[in-house]
C-alpha positions as CSV (number, residue, x, y, z in Angstrom):
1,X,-16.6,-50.4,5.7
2,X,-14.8,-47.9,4.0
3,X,-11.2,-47.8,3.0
4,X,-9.2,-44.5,4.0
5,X,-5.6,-43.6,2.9
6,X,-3.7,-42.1,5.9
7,X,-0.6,-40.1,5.4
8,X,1.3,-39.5,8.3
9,X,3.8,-36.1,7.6
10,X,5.9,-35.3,10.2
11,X,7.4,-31.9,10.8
12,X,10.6,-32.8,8.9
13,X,9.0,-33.2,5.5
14,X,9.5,-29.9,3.3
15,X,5.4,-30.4,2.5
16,X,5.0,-29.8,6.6
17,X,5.0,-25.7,5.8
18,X,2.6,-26.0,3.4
19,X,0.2,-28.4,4.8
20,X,0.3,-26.8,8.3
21,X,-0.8,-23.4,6.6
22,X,-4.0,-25.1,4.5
23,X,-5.1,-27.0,7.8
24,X,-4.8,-23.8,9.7
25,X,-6.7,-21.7,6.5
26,X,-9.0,-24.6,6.5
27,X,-9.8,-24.3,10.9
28,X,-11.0,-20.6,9.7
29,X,-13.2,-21.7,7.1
30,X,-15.2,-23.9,9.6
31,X,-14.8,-21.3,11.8
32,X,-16.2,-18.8,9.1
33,X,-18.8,-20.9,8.3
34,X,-19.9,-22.1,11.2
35,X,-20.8,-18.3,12.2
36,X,-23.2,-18.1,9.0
37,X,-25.3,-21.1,9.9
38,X,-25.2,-19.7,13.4
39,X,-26.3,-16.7,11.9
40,X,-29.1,-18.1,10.2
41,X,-30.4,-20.3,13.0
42,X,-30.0,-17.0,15.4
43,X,-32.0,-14.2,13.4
44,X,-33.5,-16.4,10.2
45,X,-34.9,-19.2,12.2
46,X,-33.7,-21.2,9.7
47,X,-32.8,-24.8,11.0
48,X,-29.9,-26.1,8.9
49,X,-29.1,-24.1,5.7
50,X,-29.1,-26.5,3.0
51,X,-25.5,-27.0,1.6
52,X,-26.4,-25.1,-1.7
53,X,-27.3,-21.8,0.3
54,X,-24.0,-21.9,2.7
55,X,-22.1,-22.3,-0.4
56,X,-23.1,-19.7,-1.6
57,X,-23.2,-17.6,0.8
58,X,-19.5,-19.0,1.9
59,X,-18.2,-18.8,-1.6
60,X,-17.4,-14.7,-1.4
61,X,-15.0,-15.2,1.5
62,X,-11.7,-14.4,1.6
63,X,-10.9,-17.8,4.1
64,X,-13.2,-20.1,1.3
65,X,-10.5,-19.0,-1.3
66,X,-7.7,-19.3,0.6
67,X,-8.5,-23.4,-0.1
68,X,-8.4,-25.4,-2.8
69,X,-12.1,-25.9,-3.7
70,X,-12.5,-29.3,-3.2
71,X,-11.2,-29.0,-0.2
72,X,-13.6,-25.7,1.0
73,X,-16.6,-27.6,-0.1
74,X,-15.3,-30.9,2.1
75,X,-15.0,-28.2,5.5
76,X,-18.8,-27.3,4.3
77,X,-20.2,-30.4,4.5
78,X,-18.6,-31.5,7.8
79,X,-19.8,-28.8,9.1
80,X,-23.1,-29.7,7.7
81,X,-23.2,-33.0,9.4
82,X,-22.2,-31.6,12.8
83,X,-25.0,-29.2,12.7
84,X,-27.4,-32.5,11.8
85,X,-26.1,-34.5,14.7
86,X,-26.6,-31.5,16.7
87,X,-30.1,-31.7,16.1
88,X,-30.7,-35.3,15.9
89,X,-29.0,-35.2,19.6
90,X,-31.3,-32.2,20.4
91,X,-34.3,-34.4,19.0
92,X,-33.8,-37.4,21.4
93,X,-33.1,-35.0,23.9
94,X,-36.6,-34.1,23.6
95,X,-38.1,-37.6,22.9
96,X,-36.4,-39.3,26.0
97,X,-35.9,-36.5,28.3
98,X,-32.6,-36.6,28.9
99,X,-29.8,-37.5,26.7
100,X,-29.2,-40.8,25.3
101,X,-26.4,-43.2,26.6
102,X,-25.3,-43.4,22.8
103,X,-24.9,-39.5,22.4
104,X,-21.9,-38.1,23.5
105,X,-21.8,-34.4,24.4
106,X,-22.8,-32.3,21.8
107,X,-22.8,-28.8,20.8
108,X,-23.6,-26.6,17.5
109,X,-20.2,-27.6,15.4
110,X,-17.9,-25.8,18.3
111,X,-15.6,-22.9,17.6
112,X,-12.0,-23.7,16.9
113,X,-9.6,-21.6,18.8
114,X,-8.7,-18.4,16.4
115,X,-4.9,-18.4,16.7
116,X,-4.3,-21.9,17.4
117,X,-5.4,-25.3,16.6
118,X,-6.1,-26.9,12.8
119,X,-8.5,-28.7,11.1
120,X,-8.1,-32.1,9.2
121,X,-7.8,-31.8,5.7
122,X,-9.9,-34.1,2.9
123,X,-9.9,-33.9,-0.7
């Protein structure tokens, strides 16, 4: 089991501003780099991109320095583990035939909506 700390800020709280602005900054980073592992699977045949090649190939743009570093590099490796349930899901897929009762839909990590929507934030 692991122990999590939830902070519940509502839109009152003079933090709400700044908070809503890094969750938004931090949808467009998954969004960013979501397209470069697309990218990579699409023309490189690459599989996954290890989390050393995304970050640096992630590390030059202007949404990954919008964040606060720890945070960037947590929005990296979510999106690292979506991509790896992706292909565990597309793995049983091909082992069973159809898709597994346990497996919920799944898709490549999913686009977030550009001018709406947020991501959860983890440092």
């Amino acid at each position: 089991m692991q122990l999590v700390e939830r902070h519940v800020i509502k839109r009152t709280d003079p933090r709400w501003k700044e908070i809503d602005q890094a969750a938004f900054a931090a949808k467009n980073m998954y969004n960013a780099a979501n397209y470069l592992m697309r990218q990579a699977f699409i023309f490189q045949g690459e599989r996954i991109l290890g989390f050393n090649a995304l970050y640096h190939q992630a590390k030059h743009l202007p949404v990954y320095q919008e964040l606060p570093r720890k945070v960037a590099q947590q929005v990296l490796k979510i999106l690292q583990q979506n991509w790896k349930a992706f292909y565990a899901v597309k793995k049983d897929m091909l082992f069973y035939g159809r898709l597994p009762r346990t497996a919920a839909k799944s898709s490549s990590g999913g686009v977030r909506a550009r001018e709406a929507g947020w991501n959860s934030l983890l440092a």
